[in-house]
Structure formats: C-alpha cells, structure tokens
Kinemage of the C-alpha trace (Angstrom):
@kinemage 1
@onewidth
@group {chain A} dominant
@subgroup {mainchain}
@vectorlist {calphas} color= white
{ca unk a 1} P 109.882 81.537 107.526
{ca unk a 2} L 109.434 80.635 103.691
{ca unk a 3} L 108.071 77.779 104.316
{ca unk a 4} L 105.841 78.976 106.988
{ca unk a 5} L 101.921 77.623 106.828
{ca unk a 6} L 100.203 80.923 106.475
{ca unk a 7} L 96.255 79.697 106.716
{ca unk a 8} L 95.577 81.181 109.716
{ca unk a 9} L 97.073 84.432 108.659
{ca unk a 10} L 93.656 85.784 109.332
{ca unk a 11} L 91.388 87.396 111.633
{ca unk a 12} L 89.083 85.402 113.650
{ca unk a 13} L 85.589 87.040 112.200
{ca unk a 14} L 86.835 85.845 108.712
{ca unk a 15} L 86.054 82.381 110.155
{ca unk a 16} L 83.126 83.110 112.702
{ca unk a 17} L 81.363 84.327 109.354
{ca unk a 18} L 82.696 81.015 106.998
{ca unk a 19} L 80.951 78.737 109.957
{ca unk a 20} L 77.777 81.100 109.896
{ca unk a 21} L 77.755 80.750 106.080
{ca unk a 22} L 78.572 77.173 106.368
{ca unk a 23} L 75.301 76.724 109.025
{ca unk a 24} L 72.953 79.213 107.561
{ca unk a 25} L 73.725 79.655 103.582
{ca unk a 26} L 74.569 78.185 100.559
{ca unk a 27} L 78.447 77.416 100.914
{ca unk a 28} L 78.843 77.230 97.415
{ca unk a 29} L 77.383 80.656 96.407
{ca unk a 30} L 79.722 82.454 94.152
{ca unk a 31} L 80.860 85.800 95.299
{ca unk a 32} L 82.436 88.409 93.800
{ca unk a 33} L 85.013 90.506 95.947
{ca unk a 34} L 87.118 93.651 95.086
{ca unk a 35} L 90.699 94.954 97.219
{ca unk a 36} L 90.986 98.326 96.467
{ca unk a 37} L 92.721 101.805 98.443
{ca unk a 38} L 90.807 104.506 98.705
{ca unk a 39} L 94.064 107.454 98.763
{ca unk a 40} L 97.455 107.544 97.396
{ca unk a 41} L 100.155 107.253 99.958
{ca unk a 42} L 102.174 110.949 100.822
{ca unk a 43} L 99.447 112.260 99.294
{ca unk a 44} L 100.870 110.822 95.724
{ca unk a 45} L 99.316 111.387 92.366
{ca unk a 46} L 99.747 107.961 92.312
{ca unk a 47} L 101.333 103.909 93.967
{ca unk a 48} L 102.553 101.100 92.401
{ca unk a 49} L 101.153 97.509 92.801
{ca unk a 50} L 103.230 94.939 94.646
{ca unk a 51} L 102.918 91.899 96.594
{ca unk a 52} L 101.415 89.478 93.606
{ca unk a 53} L 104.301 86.980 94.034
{ca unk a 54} L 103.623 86.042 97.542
{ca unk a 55} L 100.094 86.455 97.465
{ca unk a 56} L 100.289 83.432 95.040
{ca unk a 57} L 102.135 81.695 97.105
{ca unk a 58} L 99.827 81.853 99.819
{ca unk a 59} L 96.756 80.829 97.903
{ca unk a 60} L 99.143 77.507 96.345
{ca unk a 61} L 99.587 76.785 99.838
{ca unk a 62} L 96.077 77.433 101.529
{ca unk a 63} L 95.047 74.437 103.923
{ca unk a 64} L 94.179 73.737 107.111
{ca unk a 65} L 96.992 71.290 108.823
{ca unk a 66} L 96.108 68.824 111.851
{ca unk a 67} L 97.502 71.218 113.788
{ca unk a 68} L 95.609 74.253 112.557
{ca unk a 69} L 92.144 72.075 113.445
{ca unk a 70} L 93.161 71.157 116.748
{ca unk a 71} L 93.478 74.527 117.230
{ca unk a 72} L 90.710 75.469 116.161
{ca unk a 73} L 89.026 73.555 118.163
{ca unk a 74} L 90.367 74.321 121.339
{ca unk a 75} L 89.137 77.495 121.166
{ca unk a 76} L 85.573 76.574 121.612
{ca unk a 77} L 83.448 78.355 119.293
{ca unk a 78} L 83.566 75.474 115.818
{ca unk a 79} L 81.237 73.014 115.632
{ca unk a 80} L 82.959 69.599 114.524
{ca unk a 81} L 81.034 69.360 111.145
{ca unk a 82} L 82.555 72.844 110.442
{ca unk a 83} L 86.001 71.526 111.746
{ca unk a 84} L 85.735 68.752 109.430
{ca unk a 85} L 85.112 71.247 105.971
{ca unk a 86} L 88.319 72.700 106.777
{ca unk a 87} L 90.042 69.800 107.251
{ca unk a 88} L 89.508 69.444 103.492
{ca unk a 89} L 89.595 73.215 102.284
{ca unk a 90} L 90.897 74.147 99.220
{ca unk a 91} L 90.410 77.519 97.043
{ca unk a 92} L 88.587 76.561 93.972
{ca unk a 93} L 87.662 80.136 93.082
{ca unk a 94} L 89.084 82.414 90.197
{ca unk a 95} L 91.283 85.505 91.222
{ca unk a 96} L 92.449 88.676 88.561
{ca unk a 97} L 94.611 90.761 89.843
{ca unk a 98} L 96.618 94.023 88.318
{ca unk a 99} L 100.505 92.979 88.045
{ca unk a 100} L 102.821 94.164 90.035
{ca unk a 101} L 104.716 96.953 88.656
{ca unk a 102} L 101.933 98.771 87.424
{ca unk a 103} L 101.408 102.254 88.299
{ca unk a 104} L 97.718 102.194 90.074
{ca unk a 105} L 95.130 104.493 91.384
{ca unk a 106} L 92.555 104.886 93.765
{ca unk a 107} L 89.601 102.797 93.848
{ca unk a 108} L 90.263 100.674 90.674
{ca unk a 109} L 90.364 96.614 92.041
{ca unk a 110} L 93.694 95.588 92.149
{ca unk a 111} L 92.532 92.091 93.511
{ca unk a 112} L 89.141 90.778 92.298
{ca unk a 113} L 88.108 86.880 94.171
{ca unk a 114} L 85.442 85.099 92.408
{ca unk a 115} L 84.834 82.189 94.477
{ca unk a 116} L 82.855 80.290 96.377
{ca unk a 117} L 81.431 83.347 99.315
{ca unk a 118} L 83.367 80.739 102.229
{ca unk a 119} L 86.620 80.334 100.143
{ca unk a 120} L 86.760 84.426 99.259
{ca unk a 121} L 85.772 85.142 102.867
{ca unk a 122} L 88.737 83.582 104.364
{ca unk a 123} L 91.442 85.138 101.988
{ca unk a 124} L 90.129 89.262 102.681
{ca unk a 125} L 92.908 89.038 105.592
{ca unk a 126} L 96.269 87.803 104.067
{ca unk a 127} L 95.443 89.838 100.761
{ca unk a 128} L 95.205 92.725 102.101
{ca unk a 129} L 98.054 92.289 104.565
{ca unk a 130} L 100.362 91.195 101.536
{ca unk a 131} L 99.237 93.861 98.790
{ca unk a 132} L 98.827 96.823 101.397
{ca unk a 133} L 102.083 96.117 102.863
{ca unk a 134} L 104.343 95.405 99.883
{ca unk a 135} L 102.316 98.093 97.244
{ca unk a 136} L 102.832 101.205 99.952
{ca unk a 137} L 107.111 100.300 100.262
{ca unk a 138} L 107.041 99.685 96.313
{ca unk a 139} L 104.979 103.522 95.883
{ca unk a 140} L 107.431 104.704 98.384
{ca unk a 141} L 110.444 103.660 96.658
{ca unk a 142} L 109.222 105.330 93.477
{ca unk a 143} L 109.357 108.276 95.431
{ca unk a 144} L 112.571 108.723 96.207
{ca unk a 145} L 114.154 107.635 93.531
{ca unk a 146} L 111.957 110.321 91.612
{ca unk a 147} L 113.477 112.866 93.922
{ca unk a 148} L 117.140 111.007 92.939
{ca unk a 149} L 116.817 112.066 89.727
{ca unk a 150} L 118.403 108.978 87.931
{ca unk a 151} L 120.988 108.436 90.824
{ca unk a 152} L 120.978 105.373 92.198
{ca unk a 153} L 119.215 103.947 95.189
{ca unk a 154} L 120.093 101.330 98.052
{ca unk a 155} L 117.307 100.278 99.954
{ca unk a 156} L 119.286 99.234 103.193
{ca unk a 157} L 116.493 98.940 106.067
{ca unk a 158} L 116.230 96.076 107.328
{ca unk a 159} L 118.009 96.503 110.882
{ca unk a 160} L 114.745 99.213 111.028
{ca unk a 161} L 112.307 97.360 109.280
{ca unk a 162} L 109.198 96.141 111.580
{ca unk a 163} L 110.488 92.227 111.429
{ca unk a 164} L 111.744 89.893 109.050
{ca unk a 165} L 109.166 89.630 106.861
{ca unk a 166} L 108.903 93.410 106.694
{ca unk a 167} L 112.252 93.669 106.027
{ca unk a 168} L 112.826 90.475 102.896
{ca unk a 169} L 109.332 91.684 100.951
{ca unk a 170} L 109.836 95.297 101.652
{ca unk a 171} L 112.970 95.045 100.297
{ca unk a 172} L 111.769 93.440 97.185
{ca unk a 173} L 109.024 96.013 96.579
{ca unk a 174} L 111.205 98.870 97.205
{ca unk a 175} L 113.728 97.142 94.385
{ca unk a 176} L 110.081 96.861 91.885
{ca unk a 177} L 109.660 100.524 93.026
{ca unk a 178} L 112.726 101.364 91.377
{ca unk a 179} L 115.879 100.719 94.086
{ca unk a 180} L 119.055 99.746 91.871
{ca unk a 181} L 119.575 96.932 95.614
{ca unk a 182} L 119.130 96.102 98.743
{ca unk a 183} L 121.656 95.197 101.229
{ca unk a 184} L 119.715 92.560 102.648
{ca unk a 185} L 121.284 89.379 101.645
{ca unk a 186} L 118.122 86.906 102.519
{ca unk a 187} L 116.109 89.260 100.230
{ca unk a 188} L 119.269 88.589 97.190
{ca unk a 189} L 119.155 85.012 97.779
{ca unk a 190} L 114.966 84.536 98.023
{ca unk a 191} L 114.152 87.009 94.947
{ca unk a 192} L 117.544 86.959 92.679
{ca unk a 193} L 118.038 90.911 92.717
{ca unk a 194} L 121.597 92.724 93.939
{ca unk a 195} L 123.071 92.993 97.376
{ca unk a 196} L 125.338 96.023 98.245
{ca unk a 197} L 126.975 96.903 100.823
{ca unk a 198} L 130.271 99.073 102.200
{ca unk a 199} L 131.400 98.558 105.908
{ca unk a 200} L 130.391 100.818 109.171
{ca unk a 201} L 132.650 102.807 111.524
{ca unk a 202} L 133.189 99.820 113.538
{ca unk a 203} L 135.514 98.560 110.975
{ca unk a 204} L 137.065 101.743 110.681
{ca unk a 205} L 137.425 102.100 114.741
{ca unk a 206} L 138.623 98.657 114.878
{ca unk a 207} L 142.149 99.723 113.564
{ca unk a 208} L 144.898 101.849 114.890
{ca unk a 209} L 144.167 104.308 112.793
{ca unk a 210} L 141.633 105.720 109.542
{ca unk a 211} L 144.229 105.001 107.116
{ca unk a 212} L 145.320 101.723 107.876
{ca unk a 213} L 141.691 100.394 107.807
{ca unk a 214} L 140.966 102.014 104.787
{ca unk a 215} L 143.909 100.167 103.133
{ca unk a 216} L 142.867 96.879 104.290
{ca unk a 217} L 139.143 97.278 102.942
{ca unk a 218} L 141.027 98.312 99.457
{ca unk a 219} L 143.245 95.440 99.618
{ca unk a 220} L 140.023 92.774 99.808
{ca unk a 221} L 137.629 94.945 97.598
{ca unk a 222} L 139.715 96.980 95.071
{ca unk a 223} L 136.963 96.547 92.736
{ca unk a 224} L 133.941 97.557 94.831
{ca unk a 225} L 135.888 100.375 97.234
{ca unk a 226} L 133.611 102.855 99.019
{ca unk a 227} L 134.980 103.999 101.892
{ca unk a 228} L 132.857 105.864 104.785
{ca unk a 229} L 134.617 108.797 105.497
{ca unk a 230} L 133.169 110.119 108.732
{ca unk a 231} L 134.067 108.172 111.463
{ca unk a 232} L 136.411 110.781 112.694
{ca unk a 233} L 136.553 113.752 110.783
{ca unk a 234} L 135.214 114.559 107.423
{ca unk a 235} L 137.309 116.970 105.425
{ca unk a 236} L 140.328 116.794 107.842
{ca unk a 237} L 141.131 112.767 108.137
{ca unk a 238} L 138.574 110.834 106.262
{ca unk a 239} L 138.440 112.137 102.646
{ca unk a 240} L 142.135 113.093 102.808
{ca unk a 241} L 143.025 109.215 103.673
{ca unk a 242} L 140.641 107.678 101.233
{ca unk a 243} L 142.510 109.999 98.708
{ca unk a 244} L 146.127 108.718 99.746
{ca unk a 245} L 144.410 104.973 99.116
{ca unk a 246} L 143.174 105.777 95.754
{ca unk a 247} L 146.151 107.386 94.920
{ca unk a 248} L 148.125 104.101 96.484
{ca unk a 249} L 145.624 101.803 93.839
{ca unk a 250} L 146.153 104.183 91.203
{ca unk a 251} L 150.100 103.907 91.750
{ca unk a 252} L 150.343 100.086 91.914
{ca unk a 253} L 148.159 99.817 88.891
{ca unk a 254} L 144.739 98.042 90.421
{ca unk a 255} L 142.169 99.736 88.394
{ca unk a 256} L 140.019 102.427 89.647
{ca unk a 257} L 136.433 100.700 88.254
{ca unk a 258} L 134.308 101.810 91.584
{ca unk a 259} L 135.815 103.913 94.024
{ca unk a 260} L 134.652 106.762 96.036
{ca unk a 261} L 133.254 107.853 99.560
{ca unk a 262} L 130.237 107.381 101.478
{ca unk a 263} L 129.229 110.505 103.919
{ca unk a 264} L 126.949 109.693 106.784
{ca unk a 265} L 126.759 112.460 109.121
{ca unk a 266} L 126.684 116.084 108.923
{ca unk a 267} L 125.726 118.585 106.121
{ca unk a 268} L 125.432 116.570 103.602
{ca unk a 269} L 125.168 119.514 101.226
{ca unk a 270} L 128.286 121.115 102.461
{ca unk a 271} L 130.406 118.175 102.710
{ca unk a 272} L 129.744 116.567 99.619
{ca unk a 273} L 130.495 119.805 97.819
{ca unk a 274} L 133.803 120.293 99.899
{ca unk a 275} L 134.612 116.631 99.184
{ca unk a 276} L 133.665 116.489 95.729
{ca unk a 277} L 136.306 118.959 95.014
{ca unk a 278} L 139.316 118.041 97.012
{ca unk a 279} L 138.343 114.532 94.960
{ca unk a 280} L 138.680 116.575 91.535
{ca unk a 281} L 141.630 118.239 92.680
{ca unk a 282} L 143.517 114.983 93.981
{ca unk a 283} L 142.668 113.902 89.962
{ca unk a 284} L 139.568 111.303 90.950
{ca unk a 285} L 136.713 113.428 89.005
{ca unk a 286} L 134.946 110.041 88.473
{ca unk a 287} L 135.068 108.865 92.388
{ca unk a 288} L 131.529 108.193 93.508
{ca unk a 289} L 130.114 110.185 96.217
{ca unk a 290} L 126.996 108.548 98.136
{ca unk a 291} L 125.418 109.491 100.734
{ca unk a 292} L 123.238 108.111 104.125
{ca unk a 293} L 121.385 109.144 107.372
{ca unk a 294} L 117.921 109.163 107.887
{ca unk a 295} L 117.462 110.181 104.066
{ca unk a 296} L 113.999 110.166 102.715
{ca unk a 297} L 112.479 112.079 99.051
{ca unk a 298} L 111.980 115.236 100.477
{ca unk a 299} L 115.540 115.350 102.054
{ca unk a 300} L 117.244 113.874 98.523
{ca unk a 301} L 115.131 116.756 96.376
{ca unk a 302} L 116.612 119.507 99.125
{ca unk a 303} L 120.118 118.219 98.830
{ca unk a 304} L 119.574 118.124 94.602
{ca unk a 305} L 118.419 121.425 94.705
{ca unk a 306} L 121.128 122.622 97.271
{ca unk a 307} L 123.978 121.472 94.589
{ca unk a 308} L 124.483 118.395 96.400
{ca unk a 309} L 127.553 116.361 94.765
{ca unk a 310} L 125.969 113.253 95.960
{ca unk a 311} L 125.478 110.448 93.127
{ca unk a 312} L 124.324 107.583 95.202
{ca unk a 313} L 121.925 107.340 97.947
{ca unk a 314} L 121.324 104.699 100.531
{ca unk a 315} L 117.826 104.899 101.881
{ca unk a 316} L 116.698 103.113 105.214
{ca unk a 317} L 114.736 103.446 108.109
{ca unk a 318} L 112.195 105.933 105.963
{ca unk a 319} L 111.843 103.959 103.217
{ca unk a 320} L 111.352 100.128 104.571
{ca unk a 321} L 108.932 101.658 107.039
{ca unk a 322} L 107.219 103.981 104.859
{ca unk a 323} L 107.686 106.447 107.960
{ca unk a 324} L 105.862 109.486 106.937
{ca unk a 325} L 102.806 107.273 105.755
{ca unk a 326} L 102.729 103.612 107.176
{ca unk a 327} L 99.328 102.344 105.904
{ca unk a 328} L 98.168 101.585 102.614
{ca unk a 329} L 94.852 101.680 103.706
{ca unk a 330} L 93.767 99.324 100.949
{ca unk a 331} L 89.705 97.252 101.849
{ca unk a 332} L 88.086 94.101 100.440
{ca unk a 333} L 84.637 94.586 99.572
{ca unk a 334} L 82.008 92.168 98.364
{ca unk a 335} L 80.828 93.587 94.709
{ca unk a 336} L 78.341 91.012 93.470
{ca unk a 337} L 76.579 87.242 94.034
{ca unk a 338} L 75.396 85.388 91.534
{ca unk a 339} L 71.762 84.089 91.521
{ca unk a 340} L 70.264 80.952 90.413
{ca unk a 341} L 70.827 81.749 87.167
{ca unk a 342} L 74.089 81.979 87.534
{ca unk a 343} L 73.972 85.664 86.372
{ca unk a 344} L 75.520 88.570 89.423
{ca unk a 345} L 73.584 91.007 91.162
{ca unk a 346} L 75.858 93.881 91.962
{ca unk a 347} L 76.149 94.730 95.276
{ca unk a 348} L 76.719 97.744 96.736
{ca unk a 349} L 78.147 99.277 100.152
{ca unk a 350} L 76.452 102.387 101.913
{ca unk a 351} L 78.015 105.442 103.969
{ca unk a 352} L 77.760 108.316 105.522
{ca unk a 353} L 81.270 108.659 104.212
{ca unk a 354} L 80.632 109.200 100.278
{ca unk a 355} L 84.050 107.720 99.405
{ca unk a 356} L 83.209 105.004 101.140
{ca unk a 357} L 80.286 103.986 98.911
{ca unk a 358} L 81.571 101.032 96.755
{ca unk a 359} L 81.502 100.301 93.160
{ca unk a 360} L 79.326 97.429 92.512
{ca unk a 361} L 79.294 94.790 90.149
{ca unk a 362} L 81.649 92.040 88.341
{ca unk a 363} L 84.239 94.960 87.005
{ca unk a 364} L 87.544 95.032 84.882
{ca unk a 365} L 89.959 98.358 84.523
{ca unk a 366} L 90.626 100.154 81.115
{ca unk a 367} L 94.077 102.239 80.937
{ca unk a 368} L 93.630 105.265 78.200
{ca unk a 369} L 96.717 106.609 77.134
{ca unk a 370} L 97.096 109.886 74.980
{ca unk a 371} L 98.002 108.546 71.923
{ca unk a 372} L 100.702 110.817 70.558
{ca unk a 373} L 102.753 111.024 74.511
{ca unk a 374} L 101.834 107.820 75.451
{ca unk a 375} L 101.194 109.187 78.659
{ca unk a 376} L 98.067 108.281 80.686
{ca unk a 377} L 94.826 109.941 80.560
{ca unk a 378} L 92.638 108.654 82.678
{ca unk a 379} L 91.466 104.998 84.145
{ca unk a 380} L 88.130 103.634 83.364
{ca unk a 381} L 86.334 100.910 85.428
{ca unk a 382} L 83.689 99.068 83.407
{ca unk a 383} L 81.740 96.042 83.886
{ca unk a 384} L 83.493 93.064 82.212
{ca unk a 385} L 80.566 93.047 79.722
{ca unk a 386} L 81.592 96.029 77.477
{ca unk a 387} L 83.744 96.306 75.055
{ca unk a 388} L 85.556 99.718 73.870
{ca unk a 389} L 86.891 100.226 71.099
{ca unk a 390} L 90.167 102.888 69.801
{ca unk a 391} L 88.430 103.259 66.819
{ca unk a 392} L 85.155 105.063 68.309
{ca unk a 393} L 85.072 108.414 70.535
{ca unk a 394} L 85.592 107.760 74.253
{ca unk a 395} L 83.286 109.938 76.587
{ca unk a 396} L 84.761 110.207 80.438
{ca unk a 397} L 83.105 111.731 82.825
{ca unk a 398} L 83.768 112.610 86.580
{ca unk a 399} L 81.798 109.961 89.006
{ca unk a 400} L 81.619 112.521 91.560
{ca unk a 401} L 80.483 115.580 89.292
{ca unk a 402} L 78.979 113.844 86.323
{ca unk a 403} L 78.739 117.413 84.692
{ca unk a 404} L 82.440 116.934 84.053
{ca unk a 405} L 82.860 115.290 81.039
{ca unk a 406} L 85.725 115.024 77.998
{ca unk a 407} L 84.813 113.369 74.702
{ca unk a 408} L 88.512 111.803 73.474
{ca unk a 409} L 88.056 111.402 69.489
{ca unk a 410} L 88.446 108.268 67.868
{ca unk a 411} L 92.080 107.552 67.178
{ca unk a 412} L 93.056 109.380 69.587
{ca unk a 413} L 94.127 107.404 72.577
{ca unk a 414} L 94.833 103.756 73.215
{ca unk a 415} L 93.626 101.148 75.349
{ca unk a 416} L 94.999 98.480 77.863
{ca unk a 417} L 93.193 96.210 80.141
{ca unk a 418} L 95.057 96.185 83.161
{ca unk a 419} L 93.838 92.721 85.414
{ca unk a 420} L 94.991 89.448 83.859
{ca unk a 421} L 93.518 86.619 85.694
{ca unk a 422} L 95.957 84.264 87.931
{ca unk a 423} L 94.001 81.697 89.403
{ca unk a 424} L 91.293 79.699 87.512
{ca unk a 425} L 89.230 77.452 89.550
{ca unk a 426} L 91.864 77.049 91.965
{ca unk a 427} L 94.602 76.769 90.165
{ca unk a 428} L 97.271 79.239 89.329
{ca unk a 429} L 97.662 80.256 85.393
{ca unk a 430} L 99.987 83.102 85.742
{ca unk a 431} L 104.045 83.306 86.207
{ca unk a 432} L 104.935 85.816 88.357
{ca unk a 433} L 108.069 87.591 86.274
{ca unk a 434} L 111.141 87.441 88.173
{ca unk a 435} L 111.863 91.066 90.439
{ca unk a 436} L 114.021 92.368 88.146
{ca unk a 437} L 111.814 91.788 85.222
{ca unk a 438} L 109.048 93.492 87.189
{ca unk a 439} L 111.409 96.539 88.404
{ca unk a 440} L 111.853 96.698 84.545
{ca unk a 441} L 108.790 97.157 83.621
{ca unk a 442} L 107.578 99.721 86.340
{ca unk a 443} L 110.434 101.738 85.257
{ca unk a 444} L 108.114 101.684 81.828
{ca unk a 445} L 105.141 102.248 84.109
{ca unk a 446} L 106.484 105.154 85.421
{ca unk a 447} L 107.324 107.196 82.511
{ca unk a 448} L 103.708 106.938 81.559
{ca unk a 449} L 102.967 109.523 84.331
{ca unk a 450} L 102.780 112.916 83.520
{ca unk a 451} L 105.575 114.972 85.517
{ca unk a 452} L 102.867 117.009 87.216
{ca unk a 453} L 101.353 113.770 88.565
{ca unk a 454} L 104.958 112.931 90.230
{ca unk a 455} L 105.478 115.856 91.982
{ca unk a 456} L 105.348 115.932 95.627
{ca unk a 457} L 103.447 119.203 96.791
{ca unk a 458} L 99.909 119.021 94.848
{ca unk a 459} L 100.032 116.690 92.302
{ca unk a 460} L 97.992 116.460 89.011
{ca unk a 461} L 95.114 114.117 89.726
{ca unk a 462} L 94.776 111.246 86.603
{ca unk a 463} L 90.696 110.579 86.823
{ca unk a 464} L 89.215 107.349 87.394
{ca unk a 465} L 85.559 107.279 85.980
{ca unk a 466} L 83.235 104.919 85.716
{ca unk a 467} L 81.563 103.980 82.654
{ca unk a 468} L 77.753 104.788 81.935
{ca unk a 469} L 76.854 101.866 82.074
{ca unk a 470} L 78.676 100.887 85.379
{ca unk a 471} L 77.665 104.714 86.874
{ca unk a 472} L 73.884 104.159 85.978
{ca unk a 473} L 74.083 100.505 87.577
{ca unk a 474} L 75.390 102.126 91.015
{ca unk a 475} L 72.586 105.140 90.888
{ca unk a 476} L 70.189 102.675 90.694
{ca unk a 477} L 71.114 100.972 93.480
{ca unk a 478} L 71.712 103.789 95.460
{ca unk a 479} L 68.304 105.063 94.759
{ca unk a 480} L 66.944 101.405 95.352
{ca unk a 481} L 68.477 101.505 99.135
{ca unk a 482} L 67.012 105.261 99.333
C-alpha cells in the first residue's frame, strides 16, 4: 500500500477538463489554485493542518504508468494525442503550503498550486482527499486531549477506522494532534512514533482463572504492566487480583516503574474512584489508572469534572473516525491566471451562498500575535505583494462588516508568515520534519490559542481579514460581475 501508484487517485472530470484544456486552451497557462475549509470541525474555534508528508509523496510520485494509459483508453472518451501527454506527465508547477502542525482557520489557503492550469487541475482530487482527511483526525485529536487535561492519550482505532489507509495516516495525525501513541504497529514502523498496547479479555478468559492470567502478563511485561480489570468483575475480582500481583512484584523485588489498571466497561466515574482508593489503600498511590470505551472529548471533560481518577485515556472508534463530524469539508478553487504578461488576474468565484464567494488573487497568510501573551490575534490574508511591517500600526478589519475595525499600534504585535513553499518547478524543496518533531511543535501551536478559543460550547472566534488592498481587489470584481 506504500508503494501504491496513486495518479489516478482522482475523479474522472479532473481529466475530462485536462483533455478539454489540452484541445481547446493553452496547456501551459499558469494557474493559480487555493485548498481551503470553509468551518471548523465540532464547531471548533479552530483545526490543525495535517497531511503535508504524504501529499509530497504523491506529487514525487505523479505519473501515468503503461497501465494507467491503457486504461485510460479503454474507457473510450481520450483521444490518443491526449493519451500520449500523459504518457509523459510530470508536475512542473510550484506548490506553498501551511506546515503541518499549525493551528489553522477558516478560509486562509492551506495549499496554494501554481502550475501549469492541466498539471494543477489534476492534483484538486488527491489534495483534498489527503489534507481533508488527515487535518480533521489531527483537529480532532487536539480535542480530546484538550478535554484530558495533560493526561495522556492512546489513539487505538484502527480495528474501527474506515480502512487501512484511514487507519496508518489517521493515526499519525491524531499523534501531530497531540496523542502521546497509537497502538497501531504499521503506523510505528511507517512514521517512527510509539506503539502501546495492554491485552483484551480474551487473554484474561483464556486462563483458568483472573489471577493466574494476570500473573503471567506480569511475568513477560513487569515493566509495562496494565492490567484490564473488567473482564469479570470490577471491584470484586479484577482490581483485588491485580493488587495481589503488584503486591507479588513488589515482594520479589521487580520494580514497580508502570503498573496499574485499565477499566473498560461501566461507570467509569464510579469505578475509577472506587478503584483508585482500594489502590491507595493496598499502598500503590502511584498505580496508573486508564481508562476505554467509546470515549470521545465531551465524555473525558464529564468524567474530569465528575472527579474521575482516570490518568490515561485510550481513544478509538470516535477519534480515528472523527464520528461526531466526519468531513473536513475543505475545496480547491482557482484564484488567478496569468496573462501574457506574465502578470495574474485574480479570479473570483460567485454565490448565492456568500461564504461561498472566494478570495481572489495570488495570496500569502500573515499570523499576528499579541505581543506581550504571545497569543494570536487575528490572521491576515494579503496578496504576496505587500509587505507589513511590526514597526508600523496594523489596521484589521472584519471582511464581512468592514465597519469593524481595530487599529493594533506599532510594537505591539508580531508577525509570521505562515506558507513556506515545497515544490519549486516540480521539484520538492522542503523536508517534511519527522511526526514527532511536528507533534512538538503543534503542542507550541496550541498554546498560542486563547483558552476561550478551545472551549467546546461557543468558542471565541480569532478573525481572519483581508487586507485593503486584497478586500478592495475582490469588491471590484464583485461589482465588475454585477
């Protein structure tokens, strides 16, 4: 599957349109397109970008095997000239994209193509499969481990996730969103982050009895022992047995480094307080309680505020499938061509739907931070002609309600350019950082949200405006089609 040819990860109008363009236009007219989302998953304050890593991968790899042509062609709707192009395709375009990690918003391009209008036609599909996909599990995963509080999360949902491929990059943005590991071992091997894992009640059940199995899995992992505790009964067999173990370990002198019970059933609340102190009592204050079972933020933040005794959390089925919200809903939208002068005429989309109206023009994203927090005020997207400077006021103003405005003084806030550019005329100039690198650094992301942004029930909006220049460009154009 790694290795997998993924041209024809497409739909079929991405090529019925390169073989009109091919027939009827310039092929090499440069194009400008923008991926964006239009709404924050959960209805967030925010989501996190993901899905850079294999999106490179897929442009390295872009070309049309013998096999891909001669199917093509059997379908019966490419003329052989067109056939032949493909035959020879490669992307020679440039593409900037926002790193992964970063904490994004609405509207702002987190992919820009610049590229020949064939060569940026054909990739809409597999971007936005790859950065929709992997960007919603990554915002996701922020989620809950918001709600955790600093506890640690397992992201263990692969038996649930829709496929392989679900499951091995979901895994890896929910570890960038902030998971401590997965369990999925193909995921550990592929992207170099931890694998965890206990046992299930079939180990348990496969021995005469609760305490003899628990025994065993001490005797092979003394160092890693979590035993689940459920299988039978909770506060009557299973956390009185994994007691008489510990106390066995404690006895014959194997040292205690990570030990505890995992619950999986029942009142997690109730049980995990109940356990939590026969643990205490037995003289195991520092045994690790985690917890299971269909667990998602808004569960985890009712436990917390319920007393909960729970320390670790493994998070499945909601979390690899995004369950409550499972579309990103991010679009790929042409923003400019470039004329015979080689300058670009913006472009600009129409709707009934005003959110739906695009931003036109060859753009770049500003960060502002408050200067003295560090925390973010607002995001600004510009044409990549002006410059802004710390040094000089900063006027923002709301896009949708331009009466809306707040002048930030000079020295005041900071600025940060959020795309760097990845591919330059076809060939890749950026390093993806390794997972852990990038779970690093959205951990950094992160705590540049205001709390009120995080929150799940109404969260603090962060603005993205336009600037004037980019604002007036747009009215313009929307008066023009008028």
């Amino acid at each position: 599957m790694d290795r997998q040819n993924l041209t024809l990860l497409t739909d079929l109008y991405e090529l019925t349109m390169m073989q009109g363009y091919f027939k009827h236009k310039d092929r090499n007219e440069t194009v400008i397109f923008d991926a964006f989302y239009r709404n924050n998953p959960c209805d967030g304050g925010y989501a996190i970008a993901a899905g850079l890593e294999q999106l490179i991968k897929y442009i390295k790899e872009l070309h049309f095997s013998a096999e891909d042509i001669d199917y093509l062609a059997g379908l019966g709707i490419f003329e052989k000239d067109f056939l032949d192009y493909l035959a020879d395709f490669k992307f020679s375009g440039d593409i900037y994209a926002i790193p992964e990690g970063t904490v994004i918003f609405p509207r702002e391009p987190l992919v820009k193509v610049v590229a020949p209008i064939m060569e940026a036609q054909l990739v809409e599909t597999a971007i936005l499969n790859i950065i929709n996909h992997q960007s919603l599990i990554a915002t996701k995963a922020a989620r809950v481990c918001y709600a955790a509080k600093g506890d640690g999360i397992m992201e263990f949902g692969l038996r649930r996730a829709q496929g392989p491929d679900a499951g091995i990059y979901g895994a890896r943005a929910a570890v960038i969103g902030g998971c401590i590991g997965t369990s999925n071992v193909l995921c550990g091997q592929l992207f170099d982050v931890p694998v965890k894992g206990t046992h299930a009640h079939s180990w348990i059940m496969s021995f005469p009895d609760e305490y003899t199995a628990f025994k065993a899995y001490a005797d092979i992992y003394p160092t890693a022992c979590i035993l689940l505790v459920d299988t039978y009964d909770t506060l009557k067999s299973g956390v009185p047995n994994a007691i008489r173990v510990f106390q066995e370990m404690r006895e014959a002198g194997v040292p205690l480094t990570y030990y505890g019970i995992r619950l999986d059933s029942g009142d997690l609340a109730y049980l995990s307080k109940k356990a939590r102190k026969m643990l205490d009592d037995a003289g195991f204050p520092d045994a690790v309680i985690s917890a299971s079972n269909d667990l998602d933020e808004y569960l985890i933040e009712s436990l917390k505020a319920q007393g909960a005794t729970i320390t670790s959390w493994g998070v499945g089925t909601n979390l690899i499938t995004a369950k409550d919200n499972p579309a990103f809903g991010g679009v790929y939208k042409l923003a400019a061509i470039m004329d015979e002068k080689g300058e670009f005429v913006p472009k600009i989309k129409l709707s009934e739907n005003s959110e739906k109206v695009t931003n036109p023009g060859n753009k770049t994203v500003y960060r502002v931070y408050d200067k003295e927090s560090g925390k973010i005020k607002a995001d600004l997207i510009c044409l990549v002609e002006e410059k802004f400077t710390e040094n000089e006021p900063l006027l923002l103003f709301d896009p949708l309600e331009p009466w809306k405005k707040t002048k930030l003084p000079a020295g005041s806030f900071t600025l940060r350019e959020l795309p760097v550019q990845i591919f330059k005329k076809g060939e890749c100039c950026y390093e993806s950082p390794k997972t852990m690198d990038i779970r690093a650094y959205c951990e950094k992301e992160k705590d540049t949200l205001w709390d009120e942004t995080k929150r799940f029930v109404n969260p603090h909006k962060i603005y993205v405006d336009l600037s004037k220049k980019l604002y007036d460009t747009k009215i313009q154009l929307l008066d023009q089609m008028s």
